[in-house]
C-alpha positions in Angstrom: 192.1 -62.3 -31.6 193.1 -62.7 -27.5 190.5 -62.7 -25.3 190.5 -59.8 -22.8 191.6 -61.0 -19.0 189.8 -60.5 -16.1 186.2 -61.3 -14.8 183.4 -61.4 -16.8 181.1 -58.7 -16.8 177.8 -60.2 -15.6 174.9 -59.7 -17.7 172.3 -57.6 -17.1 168.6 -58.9 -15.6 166.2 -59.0 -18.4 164.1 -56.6 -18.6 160.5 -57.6 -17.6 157.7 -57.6 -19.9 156.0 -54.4 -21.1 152.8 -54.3 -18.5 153.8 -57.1 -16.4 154.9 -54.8 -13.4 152.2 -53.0 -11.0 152.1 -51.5 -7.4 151.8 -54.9 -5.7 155.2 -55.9 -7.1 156.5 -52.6 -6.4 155.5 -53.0 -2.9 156.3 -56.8 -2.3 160.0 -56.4 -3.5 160.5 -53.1 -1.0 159.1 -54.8 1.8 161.7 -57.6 1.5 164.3 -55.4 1.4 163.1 -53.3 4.5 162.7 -56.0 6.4 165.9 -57.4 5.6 167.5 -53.8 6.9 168.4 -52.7 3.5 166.0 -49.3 3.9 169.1 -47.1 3.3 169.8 -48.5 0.3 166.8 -48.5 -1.2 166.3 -46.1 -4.0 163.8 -46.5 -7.1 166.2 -46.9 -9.3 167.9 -49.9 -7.1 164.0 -51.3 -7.2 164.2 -50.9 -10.6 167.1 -52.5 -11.4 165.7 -55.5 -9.0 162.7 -56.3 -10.9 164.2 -55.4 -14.1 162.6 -52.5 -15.5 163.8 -49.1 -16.2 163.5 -46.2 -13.3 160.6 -44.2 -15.2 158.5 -47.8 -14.9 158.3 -47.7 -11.6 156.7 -43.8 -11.9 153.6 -45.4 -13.4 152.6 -46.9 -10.1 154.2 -45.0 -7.0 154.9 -40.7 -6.7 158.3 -41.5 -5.0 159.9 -43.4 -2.3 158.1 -41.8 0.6 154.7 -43.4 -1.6 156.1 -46.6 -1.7 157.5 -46.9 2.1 153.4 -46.0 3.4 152.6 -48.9 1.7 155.5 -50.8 3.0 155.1 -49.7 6.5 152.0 -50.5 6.4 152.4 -54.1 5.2 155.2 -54.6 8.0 153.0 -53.2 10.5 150.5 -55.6 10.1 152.2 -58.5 10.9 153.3 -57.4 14.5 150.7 -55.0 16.2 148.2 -57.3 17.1 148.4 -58.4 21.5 147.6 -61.8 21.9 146.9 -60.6 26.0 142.7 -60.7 26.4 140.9 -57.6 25.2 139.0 -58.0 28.4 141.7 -57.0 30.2 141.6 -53.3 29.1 145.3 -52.4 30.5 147.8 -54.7 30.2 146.0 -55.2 26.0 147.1 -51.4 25.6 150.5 -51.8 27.3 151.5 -54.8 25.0 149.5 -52.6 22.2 151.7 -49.9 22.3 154.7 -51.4 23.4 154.8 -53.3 20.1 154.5 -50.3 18.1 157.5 -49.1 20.3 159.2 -52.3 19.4 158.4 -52.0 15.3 159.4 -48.3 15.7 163.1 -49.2 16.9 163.6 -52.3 14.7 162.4 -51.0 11.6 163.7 -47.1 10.9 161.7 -46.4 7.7 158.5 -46.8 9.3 159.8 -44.7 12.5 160.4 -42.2 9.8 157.2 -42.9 8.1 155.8 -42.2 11.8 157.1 -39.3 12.4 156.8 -37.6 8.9 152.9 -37.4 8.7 150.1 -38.8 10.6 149.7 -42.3 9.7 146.4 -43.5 8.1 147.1 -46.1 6.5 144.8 -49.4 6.5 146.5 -51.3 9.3 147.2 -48.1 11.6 143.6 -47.4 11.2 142.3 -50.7 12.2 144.9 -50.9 15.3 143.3 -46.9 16.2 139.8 -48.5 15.7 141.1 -51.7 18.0 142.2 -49.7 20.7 139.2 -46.8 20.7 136.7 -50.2 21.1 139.3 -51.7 24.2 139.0 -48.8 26.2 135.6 -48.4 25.6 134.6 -51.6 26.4 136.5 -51.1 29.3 134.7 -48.5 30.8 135.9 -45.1 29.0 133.6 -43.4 26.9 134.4 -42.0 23.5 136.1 -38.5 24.2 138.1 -40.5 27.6 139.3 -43.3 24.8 140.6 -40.8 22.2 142.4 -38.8 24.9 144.1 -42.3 26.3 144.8 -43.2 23.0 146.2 -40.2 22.1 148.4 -39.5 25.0 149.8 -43.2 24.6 150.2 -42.5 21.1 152.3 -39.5 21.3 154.3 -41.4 24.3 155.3 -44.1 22.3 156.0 -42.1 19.0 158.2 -39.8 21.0 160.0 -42.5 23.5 161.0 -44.7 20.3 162.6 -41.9 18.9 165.0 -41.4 21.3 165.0 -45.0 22.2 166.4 -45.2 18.1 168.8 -42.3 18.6 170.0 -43.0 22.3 170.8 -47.0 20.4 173.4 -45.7 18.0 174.6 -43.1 20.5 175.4 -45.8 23.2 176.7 -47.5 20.1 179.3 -44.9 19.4 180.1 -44.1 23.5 179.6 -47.8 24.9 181.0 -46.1 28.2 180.8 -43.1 29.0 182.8 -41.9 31.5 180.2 -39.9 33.4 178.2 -41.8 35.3 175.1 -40.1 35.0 175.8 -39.1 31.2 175.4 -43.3 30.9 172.6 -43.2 33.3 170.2 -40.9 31.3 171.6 -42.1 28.1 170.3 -45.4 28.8 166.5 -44.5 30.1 165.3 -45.7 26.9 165.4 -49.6 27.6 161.5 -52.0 27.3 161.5 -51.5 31.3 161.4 -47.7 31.3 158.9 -47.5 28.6 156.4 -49.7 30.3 157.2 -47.9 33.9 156.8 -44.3 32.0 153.7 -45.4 30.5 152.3 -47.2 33.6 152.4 -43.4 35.1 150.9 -41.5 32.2 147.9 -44.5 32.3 147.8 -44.1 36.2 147.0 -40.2 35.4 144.5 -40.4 32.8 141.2 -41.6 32.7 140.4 -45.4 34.5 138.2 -48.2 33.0 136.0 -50.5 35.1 138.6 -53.0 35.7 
């Protein structure tokens, strides 16, 4: 009989043993993709296919995406929201605090839409909330002053990320705009203006003992 030209068809991944899959697998192999930029393409049945299992496994350990990417977020997050500046000085730790969320936000667009979805309470975001609350406390706030700050800066950086994000692939689209002052506003959304903006909500609020 002729053999059939062409490529061969590669063979499928084995299929992994019955009971040898669980969440932490789950949540290992999306956090590689996400943080290789793949979070568009990431489906539960591409996961699936990945670790060589059939879709419905996968349904044992997570609801749905949006289940898996908390987790994933979460993992991602707590590898980059720690400031290495002094706690001792209360300030400049909360700027570098929240303009490293600002930075995870832009760089990583599943957890900006985890952000902005539901309020986060996952185990990292609730440790960096506890971090923060005890920084401005020790700096001189008190309890209902440091919630405020922190919520203000918060909802700053939440907000100013997602239009940093969107103003990015506009300015990516229109890399000149003709209108001078179309360019101007489009591009308020650089590191610089989201430590001057936040400098002047922090100059308005509340002040620790320096």
């Amino acid at each position: 009989m002729q053999e059939s030209s062409g490529s061969p068809i590669p063979s499928a991944r084995p299929r992994a043993k019955w009971g040898t899959i669980t969440r932490e697998h789950l949540v290992e192999a999306a956090t590689e993709e996400v943080a290789a930029g793949r979070y568009k393409q990431l489906t539960i049945r591409s996961l699936a296919a990945q670790l060589g299992v059939a879709p419905m496994t996968l349904y044992r350990h997570v609801r749905d995406k949006e289940d898996l990417l908390g987790d994933v977020v979460d993992r991602l997050l707590a590898r980059s929201w720690e400031p290495v500046t002094p706690t001792t000085d209360t300030w400049a730790w909360v700027v570098e605090a929240a303009d490293r969320l600002r930075r995870f936000l832009v760089e990583h667009p599943a957890a900006l839409h985890v952000f902005l979805s539901h309020p986060v309470t996952s185990p990292t975001a609730m440790a960096r909330l506890t971090a923060m609350l005890k920084v401005l406390q020790e700096g001189g706030l008190d309890e209902s002053s440091a919630r405020e700050v922190y919520l203000a800066v918060h909802t700053y950086t939440l907000g100013f990320a997602a239009l940093e994000a969107s103003r990015a692939r506009w300015l990516a689209d229109y890399p000149q705009p003709e209108d001078p002052d179309t360019f101007w506003l489009a591009s308020m959304t650089g590191p610089q203006q989201f430590a001057d903006g936040l400098r002047a909500l922090i100059a308005g609020g509340p002040q620790p003992r320096t």
